[in-house]
C-alpha positions in Angstrom: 31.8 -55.6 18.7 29.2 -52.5 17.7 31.5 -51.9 14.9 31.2 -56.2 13.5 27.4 -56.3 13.6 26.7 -53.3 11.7 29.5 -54.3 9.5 27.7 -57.5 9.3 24.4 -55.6 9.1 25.4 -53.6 5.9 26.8 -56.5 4.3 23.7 -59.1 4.7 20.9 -56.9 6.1 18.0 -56.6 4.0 18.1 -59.3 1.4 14.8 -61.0 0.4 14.6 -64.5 1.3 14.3 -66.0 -2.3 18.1 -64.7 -2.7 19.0 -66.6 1.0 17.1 -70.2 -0.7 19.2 -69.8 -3.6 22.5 -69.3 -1.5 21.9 -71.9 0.4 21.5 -74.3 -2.5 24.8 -73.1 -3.8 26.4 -73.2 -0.7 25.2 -76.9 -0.7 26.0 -77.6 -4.7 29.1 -75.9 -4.2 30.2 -78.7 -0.6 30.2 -81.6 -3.2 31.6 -80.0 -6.7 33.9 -82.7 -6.4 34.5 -83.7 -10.0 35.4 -80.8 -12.2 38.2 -79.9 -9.6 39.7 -83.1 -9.8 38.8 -84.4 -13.1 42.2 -83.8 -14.6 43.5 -86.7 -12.2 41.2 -88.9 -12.5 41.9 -88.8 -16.0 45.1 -89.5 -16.4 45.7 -91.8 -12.9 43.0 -93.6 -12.7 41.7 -94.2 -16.2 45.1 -93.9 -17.5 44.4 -90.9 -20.3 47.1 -89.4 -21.8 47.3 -85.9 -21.2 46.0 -85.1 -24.4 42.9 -87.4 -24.5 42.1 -85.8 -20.7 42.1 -82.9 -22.7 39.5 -84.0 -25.0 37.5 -85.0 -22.3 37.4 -81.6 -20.5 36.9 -79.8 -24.3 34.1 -81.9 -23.9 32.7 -81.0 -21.1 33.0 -77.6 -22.5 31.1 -78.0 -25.8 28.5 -79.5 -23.7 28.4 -76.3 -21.5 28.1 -74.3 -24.5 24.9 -76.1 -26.1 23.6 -76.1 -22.5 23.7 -72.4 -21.7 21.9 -71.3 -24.9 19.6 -73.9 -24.6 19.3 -72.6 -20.8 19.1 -69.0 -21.5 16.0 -69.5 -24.5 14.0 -72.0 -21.7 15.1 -69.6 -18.8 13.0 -67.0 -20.7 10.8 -68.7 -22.6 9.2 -71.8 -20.2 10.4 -69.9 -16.9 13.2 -70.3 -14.7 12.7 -72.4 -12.3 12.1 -75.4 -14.5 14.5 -75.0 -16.2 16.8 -74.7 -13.2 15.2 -78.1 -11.6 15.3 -80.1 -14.8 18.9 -79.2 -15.4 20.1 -80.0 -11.6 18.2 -83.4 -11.9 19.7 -84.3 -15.4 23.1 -83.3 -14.2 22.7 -85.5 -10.8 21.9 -88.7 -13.3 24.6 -88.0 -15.4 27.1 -87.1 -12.9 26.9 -91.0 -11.6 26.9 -92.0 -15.3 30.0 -90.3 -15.9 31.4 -92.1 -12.8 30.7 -95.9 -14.3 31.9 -95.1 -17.8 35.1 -97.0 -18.6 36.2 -96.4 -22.2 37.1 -92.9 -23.4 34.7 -92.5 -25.9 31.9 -93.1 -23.2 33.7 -90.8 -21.0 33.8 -87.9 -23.4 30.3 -88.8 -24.3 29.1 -88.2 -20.6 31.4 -85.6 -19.8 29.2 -83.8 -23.5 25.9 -84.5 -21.7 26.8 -83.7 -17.5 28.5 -80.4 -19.3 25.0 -79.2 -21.0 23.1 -80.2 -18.1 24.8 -78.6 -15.6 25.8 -75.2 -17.2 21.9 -75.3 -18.3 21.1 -73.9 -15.1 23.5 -71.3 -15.0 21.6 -69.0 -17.1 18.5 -69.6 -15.0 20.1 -69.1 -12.0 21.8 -66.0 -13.0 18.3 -64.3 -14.0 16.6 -65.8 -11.0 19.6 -63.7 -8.8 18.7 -60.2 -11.2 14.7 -61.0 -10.7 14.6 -61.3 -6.6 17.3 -59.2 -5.7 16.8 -54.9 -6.3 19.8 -53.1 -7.9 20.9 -51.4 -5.3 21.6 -54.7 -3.7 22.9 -56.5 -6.3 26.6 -55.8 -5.4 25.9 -57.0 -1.9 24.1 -60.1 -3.2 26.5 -61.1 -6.0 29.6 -60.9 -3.4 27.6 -63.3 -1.1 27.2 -65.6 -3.5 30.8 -66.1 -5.1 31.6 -66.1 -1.3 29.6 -69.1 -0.7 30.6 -70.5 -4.2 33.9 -70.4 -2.9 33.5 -71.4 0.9 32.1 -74.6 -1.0 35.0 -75.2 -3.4 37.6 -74.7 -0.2 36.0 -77.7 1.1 35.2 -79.5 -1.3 39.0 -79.6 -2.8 40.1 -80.4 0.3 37.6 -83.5 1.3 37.7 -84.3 -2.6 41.9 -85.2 -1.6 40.9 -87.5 1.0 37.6 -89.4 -0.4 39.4 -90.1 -3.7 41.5 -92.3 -1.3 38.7 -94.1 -0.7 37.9 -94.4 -4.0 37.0 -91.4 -7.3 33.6 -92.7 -7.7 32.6 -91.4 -4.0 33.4 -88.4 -6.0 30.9 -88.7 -8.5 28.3 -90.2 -6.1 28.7 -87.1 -3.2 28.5 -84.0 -6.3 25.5 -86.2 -7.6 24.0 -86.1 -4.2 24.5 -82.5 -3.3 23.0 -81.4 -6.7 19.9 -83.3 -6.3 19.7 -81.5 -2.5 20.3 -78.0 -4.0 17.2 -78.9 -6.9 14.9 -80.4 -3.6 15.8 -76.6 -2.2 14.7 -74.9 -5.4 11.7 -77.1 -6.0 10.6 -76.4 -2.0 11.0 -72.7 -1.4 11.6 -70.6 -4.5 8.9 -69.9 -6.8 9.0 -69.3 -10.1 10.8 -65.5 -10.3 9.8 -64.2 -14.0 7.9 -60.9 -14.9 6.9 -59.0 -17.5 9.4 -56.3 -18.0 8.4 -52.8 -17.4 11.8 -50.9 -18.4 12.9 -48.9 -21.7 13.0 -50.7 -24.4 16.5 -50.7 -26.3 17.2 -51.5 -29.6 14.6 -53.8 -29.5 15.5 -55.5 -26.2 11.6 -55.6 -25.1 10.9 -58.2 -28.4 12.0 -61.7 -27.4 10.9 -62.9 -31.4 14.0 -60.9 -32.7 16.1 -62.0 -29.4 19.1 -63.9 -31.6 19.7 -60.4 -33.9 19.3 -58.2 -30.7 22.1 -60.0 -29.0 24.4 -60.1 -32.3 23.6 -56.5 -32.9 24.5 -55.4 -29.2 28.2 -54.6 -30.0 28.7 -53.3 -26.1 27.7 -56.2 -24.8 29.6 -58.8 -27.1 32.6 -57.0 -26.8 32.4 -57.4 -22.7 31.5 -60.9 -23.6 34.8 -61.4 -25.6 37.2 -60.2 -22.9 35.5 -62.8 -20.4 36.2 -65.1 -22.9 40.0 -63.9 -23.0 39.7 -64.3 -19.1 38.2 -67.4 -18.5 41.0 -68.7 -21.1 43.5 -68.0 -18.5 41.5 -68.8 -15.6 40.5 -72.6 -16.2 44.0 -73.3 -16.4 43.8 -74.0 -12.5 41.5 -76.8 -13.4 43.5 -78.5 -16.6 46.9 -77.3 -16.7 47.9 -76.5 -13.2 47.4 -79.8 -11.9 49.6 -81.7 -14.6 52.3 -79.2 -13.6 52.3 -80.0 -10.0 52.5 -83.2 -11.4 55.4 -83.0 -13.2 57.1 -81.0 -9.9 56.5 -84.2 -8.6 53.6 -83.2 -6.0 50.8 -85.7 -5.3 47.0 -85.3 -6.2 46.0 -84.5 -2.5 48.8 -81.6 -2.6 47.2 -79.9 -5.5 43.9 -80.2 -3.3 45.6 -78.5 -0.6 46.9 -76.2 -3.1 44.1 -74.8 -5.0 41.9 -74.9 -1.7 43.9 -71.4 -1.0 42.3 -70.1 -3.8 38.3 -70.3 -1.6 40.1 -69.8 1.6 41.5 -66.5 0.6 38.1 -65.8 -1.3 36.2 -66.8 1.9 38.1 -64.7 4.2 38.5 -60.8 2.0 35.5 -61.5 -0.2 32.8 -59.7 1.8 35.1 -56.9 2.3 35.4 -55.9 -1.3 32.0 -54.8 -2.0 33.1 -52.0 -0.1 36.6 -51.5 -1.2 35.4 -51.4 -4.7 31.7 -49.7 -3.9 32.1 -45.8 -6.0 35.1 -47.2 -8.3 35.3 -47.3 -11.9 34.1 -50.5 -13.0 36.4 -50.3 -15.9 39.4 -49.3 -13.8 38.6 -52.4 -11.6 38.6 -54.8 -14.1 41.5 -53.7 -15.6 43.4 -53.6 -12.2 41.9 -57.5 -11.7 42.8 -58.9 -15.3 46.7 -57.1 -15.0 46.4 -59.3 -11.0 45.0 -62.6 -12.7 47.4 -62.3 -15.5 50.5 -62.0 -12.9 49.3 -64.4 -10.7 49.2 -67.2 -13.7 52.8 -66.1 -15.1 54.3 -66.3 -11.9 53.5 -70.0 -12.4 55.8 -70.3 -15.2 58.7 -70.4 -12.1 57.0 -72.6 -9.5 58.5 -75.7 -8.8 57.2 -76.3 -5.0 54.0 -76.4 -3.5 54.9 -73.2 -1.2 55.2 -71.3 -5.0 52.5 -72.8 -6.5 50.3 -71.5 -3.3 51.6 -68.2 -3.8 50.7 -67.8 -7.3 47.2 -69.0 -6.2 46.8 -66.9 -4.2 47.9 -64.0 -6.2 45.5 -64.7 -9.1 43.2 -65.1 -6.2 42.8 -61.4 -5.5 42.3 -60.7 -9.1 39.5 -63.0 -9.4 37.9 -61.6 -6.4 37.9 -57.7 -8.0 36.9 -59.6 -11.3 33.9 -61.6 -10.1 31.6 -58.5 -8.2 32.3 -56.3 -10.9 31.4 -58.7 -13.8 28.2 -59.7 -12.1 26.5 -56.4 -11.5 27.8 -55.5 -15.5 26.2 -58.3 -17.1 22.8 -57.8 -14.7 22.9 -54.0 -15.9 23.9 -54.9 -19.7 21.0 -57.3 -20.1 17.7 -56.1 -21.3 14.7 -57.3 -18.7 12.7 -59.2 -21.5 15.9 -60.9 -22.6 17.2 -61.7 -19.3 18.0 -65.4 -19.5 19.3 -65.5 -23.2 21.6 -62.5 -22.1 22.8 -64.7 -19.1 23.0 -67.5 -21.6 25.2 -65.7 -24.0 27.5 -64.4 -21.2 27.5 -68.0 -19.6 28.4 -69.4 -22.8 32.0 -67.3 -23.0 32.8 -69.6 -19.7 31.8 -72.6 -21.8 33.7 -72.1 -24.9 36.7 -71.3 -22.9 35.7 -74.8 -20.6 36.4 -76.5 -24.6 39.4 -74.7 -25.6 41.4 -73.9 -22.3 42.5 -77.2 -21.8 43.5 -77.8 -25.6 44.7 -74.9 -26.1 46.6 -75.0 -23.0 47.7 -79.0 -23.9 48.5 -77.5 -27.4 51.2 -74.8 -26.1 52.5 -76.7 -23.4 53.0 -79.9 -25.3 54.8 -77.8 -28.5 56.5 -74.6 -27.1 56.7 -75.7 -23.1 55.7 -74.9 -20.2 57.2 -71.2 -19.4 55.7 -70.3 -23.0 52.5 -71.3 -21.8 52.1 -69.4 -18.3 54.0 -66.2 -19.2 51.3 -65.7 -22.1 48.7 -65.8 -19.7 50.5 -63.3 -18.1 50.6 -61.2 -21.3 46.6 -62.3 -22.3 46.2 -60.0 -19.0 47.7 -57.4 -20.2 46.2 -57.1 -23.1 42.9 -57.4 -21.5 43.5 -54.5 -18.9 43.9 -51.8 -21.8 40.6 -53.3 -23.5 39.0 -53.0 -20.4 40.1 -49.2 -20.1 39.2 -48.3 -23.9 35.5 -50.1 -23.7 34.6 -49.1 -20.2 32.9 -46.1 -21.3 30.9 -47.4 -23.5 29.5 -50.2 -21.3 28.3 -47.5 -18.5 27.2 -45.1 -21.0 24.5 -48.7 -22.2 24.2 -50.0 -18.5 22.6 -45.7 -18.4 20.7 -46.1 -20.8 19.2 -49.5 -20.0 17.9 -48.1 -16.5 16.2 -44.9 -18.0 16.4 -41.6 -17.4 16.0 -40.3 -14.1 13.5 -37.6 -13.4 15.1 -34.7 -12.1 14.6 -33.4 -8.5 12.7 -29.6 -9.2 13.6 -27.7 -6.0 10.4 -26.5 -4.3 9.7 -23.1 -4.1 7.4 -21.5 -1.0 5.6 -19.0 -2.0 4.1 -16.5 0.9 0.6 -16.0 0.5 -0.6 -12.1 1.0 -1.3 -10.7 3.5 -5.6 -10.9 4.1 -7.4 -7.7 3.9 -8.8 -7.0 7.2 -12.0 -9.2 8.2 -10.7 -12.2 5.8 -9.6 -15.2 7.4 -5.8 -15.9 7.4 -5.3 -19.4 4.6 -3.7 -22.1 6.3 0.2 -22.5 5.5 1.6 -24.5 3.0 3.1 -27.9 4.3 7.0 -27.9 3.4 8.8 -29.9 1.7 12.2 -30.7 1.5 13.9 -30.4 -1.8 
């Protein structure tokens, strides 16, 4: 019992209470994320989309996401980020239940454009509020809490999302609408706005938001690292477009792709504290590569699933890459991003996710619909690959900025005691010098 609570200690000990507000919202966000998960569905069953249009739809959603997030990252830094957080959140809620009434497909893809930029508008504030409230040497800590409770959320969530389409998809719409407008009422009540004058090095110009844009473009390390999450979130939001069609076509039902998926939090929620430490004194690089070679696996063993017991087990193997990828990538992109340029960093990074929300599912439509199925999940097998040996090649580079970025260190000058002499005979002894460890 000793050994739990200061396991438990370790893991959640000491982190300020801004970082617990902002948990707790996600927690919260994360309960009702109904819609994305089942989008796909609702598409094609109960609006009666082809395949392809639901694809447009979801590239939609993406190209929203990707106006949204640099939009998000310039307000984050520019008008602060907790207004920009809030007004995002409450745009998102409106639109959500918008999205929900809209019958034909042009007004569909049209709210599916706007919900997208709103909500991914307050990733990048998010993401810089996390870096502004929580101290490096927690980050690691802080980051895995927060994917875990991303992903206790989304367990739920695709489970309850199963049954309350049942009742009906726009309880959907109305509960994700609901718990975004909570998780903004959180915000608004108990965190403050989180943005400081930086005090670090300035790098290549990092400390001079005016020439943000050619800083970013010019920042080769960083928009490399931003290129293979690109490559990754390719494969990744397959789970949300592809994966369900193919259960389809196995002939499984909406609420056992629900069940499905929903291994992907539970096995998140259970090992996710535990890698901080399995990971803690690694190669970053070496972990990365390990998770995209995992993730890439997982998604071609897809290619030979045709029952819900195989299409778990997949899951859950590109599970365990994902859960190596996600710690690692956040503490990177914290470390890679300049203090002054915080938000538009976050905002560039954010908007890998989003261009991969726009092309995943054509792309993925695209291959399956012209070369098949197999073709389609084994190269997301061999995109992982690929992306391992990147991964090893650029990893150096990355530390050797993420150094730089935090400054030299001062080094630690052993202290030397020096015995005084010996008084001459009537003088009075000095005191001793106090001693001090090295």
């Amino acid at each position: 019992m000793r050994t739990v609570r200061s396991w438990f200690r370790d893991t959640t000990g000491g982190l300020p209470k801004s970082f617990w507000y902002l948990w707790t919202g996600t927690l919260i966000n994360r309960l009702g994320s109904f819609v994305l998960v089942f989008l796909a569905i609702y598409l094609t069953q109960e609006r009666h989309f082809s395949a392809s249009q639901a694809g447009l739809v979801i590239g939609m959603w993406g190209v929203g996401g990707a106006v949204g997030t640099t939009i998000g990252g310039t307000l984050t830094d520019r008008w602060g980020r907790r207004p920009t957080l809030l007004t995002a959140q409450i745009g998102a809620a409106a639109l959500m239940v918008a999205l929900g009434l809209a019958r034909p497909l042009w007004a569909v893809a049209l709210g599916a454009l706007l919900l997208g930029a709103f909500a991914e508008m307050a990733r990048p504030a998010f993401g810089a509020m996390m870096v502004d409230v929580v101290p490096e040497k927690d980050r690691l800590r802080a980051f895995s809490l927060n994917y875990w409770a991303i992903n206790l959320g989304f367990a739920c969530a695709a489970v309850l999302a199963g049954v309350a389409a049942q009742a009906g998809y726009l309880l959907l719409f109305l509960v994700d609408a609901a718990t975004t407008l909570i998780t903004a009422l959180i915000i608004f009540a108990r965190v403050g706005e989180t943005r400081s004058v930086p005090t670090g090095p300035v790098v290549k110009g990092a400390g001079a938001p005016a020439g943000a844009l050619r800083t970013i473009l010019t920042d080769r390390v960083f928009l490399l690292f931003v290129t293979l999450n690109l490559f990754a979130a390719l494969v990744f939001l397959q789970h949300i477009s592809m994966l369900p069609i193919a259960m389809g076509d196995s002939g499984l039902s909406p609420a056992t792709y629900g069940s499905v998926i929903a291994l992907n939090g539970v096995l998140i929620v259970i090992g996710q504290l535990f890698v901080p430490k399995l990971i803690k004194g690694r190669s970053r690089s070496h972990v990365l590569a390990l998770a995209a070679l995992v993730m890439g696996a997982g998604f071609g063993l897809t290619a030979f699933a045709d029952a819900a017991w195989l299409y778990g087990l997949t899951v859950l193997i590109w599970t365990v890459g994902e859960m190596l990828n996600s710690p690692s990538n956040a503490t990177l992109i914290a470390e890679l991003s300049p203090g002054a340029l915080r938000g538009r960093y976050q905002g560039v990074f954010s908007l890998s996710w989003q261009i991969a929300g726009a092309a995943a599912p054509i792309l993925g439509g695209l291959v399956r619909e012209h070369v098949g199925n197999t073709a389609l999940w084994l190269g997301c097998a061999a995109i992982g690959a690929a992306m391992a040996v990147a991964h090893l090649l650029s990893g150096p580079a990355r530390e050797r900025r993420a150094a730089q970025l935090r400054g030299p260190v001062a080094p630690v000058r052993p202290v030397t005691l020096v015995r005084p002499p010996a008084p001459e005979a009537g003088e009075p002894a000095p005191a001793e010098p106090a001693r001090t460890s090295s």
